[in-house]
C-alpha positions in Angstrom: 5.4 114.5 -44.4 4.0 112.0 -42.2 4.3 111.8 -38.2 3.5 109.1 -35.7 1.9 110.5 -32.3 1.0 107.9 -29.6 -1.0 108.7 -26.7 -0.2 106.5 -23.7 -3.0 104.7 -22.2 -4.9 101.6 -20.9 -7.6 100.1 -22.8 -11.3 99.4 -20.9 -13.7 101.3 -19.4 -11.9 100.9 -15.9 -9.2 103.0 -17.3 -10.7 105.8 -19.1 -10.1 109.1 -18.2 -8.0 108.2 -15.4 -4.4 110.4 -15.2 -2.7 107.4 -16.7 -4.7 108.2 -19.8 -3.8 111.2 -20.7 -2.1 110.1 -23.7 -5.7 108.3 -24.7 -7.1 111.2 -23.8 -5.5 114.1 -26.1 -5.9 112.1 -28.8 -9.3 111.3 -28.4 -10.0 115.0 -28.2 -8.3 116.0 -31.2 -10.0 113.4 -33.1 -13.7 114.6 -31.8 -12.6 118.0 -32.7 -11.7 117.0 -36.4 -14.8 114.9 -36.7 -12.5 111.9 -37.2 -13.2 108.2 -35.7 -10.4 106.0 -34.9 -9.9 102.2 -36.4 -9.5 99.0 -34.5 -6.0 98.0 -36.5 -3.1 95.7 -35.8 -1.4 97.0 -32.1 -3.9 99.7 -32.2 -6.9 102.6 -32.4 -5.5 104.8 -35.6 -6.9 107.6 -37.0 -5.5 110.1 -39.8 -5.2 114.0 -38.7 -4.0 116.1 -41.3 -3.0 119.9 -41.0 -0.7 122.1 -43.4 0.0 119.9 -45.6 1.2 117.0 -42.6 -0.6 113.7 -42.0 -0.7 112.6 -38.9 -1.2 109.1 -37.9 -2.6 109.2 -34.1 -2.0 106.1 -32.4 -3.7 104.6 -29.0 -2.1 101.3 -28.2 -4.3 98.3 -27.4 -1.2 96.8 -25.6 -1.7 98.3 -22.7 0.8 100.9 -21.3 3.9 98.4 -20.5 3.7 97.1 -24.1 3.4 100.3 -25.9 6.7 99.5 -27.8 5.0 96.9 -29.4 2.6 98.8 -31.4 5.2 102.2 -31.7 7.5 100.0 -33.5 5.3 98.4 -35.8 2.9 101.7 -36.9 6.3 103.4 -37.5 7.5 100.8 -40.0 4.1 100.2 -41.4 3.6 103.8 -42.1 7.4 104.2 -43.2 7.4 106.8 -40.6 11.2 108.1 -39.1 12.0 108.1 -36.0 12.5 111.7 -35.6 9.1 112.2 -36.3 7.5 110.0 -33.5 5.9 112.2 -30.7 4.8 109.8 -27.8 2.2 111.7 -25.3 3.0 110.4 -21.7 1.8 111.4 -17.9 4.5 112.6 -15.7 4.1 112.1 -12.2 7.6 114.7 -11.6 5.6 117.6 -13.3 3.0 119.8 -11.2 -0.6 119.0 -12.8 -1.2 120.6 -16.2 2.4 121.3 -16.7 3.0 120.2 -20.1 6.5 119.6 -21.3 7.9 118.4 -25.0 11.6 117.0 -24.9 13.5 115.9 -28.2 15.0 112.8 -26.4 15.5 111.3 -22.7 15.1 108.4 -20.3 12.0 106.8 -19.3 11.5 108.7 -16.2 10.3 105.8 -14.6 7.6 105.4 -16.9 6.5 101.8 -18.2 5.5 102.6 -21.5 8.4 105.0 -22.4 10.5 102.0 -21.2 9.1 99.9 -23.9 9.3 102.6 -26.6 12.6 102.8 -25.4 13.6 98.8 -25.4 11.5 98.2 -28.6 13.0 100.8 -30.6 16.7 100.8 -29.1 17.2 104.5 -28.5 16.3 107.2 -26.6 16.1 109.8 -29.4 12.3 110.2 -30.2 10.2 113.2 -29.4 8.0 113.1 -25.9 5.2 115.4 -24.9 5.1 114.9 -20.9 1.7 116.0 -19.2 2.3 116.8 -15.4 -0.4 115.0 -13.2 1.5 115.6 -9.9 2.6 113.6 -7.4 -0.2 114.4 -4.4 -0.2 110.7 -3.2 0.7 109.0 -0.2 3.3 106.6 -0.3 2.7 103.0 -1.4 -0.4 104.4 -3.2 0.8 105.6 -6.4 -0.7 102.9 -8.5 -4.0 104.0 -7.0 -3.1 107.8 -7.8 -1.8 107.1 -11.6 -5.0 105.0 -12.6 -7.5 106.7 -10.2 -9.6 109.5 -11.7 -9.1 113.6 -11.9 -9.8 116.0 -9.1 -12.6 117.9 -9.5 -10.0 121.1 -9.4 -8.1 119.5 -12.1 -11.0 118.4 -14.3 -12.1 122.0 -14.3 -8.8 122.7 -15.9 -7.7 120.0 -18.4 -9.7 120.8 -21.6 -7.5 124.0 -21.4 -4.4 121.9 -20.9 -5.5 119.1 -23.4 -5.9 121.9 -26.5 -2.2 123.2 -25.5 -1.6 119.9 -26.4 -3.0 120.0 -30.0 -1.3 123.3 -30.4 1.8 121.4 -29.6 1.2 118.3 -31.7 0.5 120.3 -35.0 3.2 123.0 -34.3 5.7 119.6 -33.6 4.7 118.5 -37.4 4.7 122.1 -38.8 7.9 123.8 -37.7 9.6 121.0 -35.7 10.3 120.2 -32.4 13.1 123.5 -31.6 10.7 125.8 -32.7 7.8 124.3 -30.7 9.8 124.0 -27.3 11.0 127.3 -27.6 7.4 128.5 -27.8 5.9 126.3 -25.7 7.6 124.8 -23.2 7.3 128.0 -21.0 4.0 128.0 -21.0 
């Protein structure tokens, strides 16, 4: 079986590890942890990840967030990958920080790249991991909040909250995405 999982994110140094990267980030994480390195490829950073018998191809966009569709769509075909086993790893201003939510289908939530995935691919129904950054911004400043970096207070936590997300990713590929709700969506 092979999956597609795309971490949303911003390429250049100006964007990294900002909250808008979370997507970038997870990935990155779970590469480091595996000892893999990821390719500069067509739309993209890949890497393969395998576990239980499951490949999966990790994805980090180079078309920046707003044109994430570009690249979804075209790993997906490359790879010969279904849509029901694309998991797209997105910041959610609506969640509290560190609350981490995985949904089988849905809207984009007013979120650029989800829009795109959404536009590109013409559906809703794909798998999305949502990682809550909050909403403690004043208004008119929420660009500044989504690409600005972590609070020390929430810096302390997110390695804890990023290696939920790996459970999450591998239990998405290895039991499915009921199975992995159920178990971790309470969390």
């Amino acid at each position: 079986m092979k999956y597609l999982v795309t971490g949303l994110g911003n390429v250049g140094d100006e964007y990294h590890e900002t909250r808008h990267n979370i997507g970038f980030m997870i990935l990155d994480a779970l590469a480091g942890a595996s000892s893999l390195t990821f390719s500069d490829r067509r739309y993209g950073f890949t890497a393969e990840y395998r576990y239980k018998g499951r490949t999966f191809v990790l994805l980090k966009p180079n078309t920046y967030v707003n044109l994430s569709g570009k690249a979804v769509n075209y790993w997906l075909q490359k790879e010969s990958i279904p849509i029901e086993n694309l998991l797209v790893l997105a910041d959610d201003l609506a969640l509290p920080f560190g609350i981490i939510r995985l949904r089988p289908r849905g809207g984009d939530g007013g979120h650029n790249g989800l829009t795109s995935i959404i536009e590109m691919l013409g559906t809703q129904e794909f798998a999305r991991l949502r990682f809550g950054i909050g909403g403690n911004f004043s208004y008119g400043t929420q660009v500044d909040y989504v690409l600005g970096k972590w609070s020390t207070d929430e810096a302390a936590r997110l390695q804890e909250r990023i290696d939920v997300c790996h459970e999450i990713i591998r239990s998405f590929g290895a039991v499915g995405i009921d199975r992995t709700m159920n178990a971790f969506n309470n969390r």
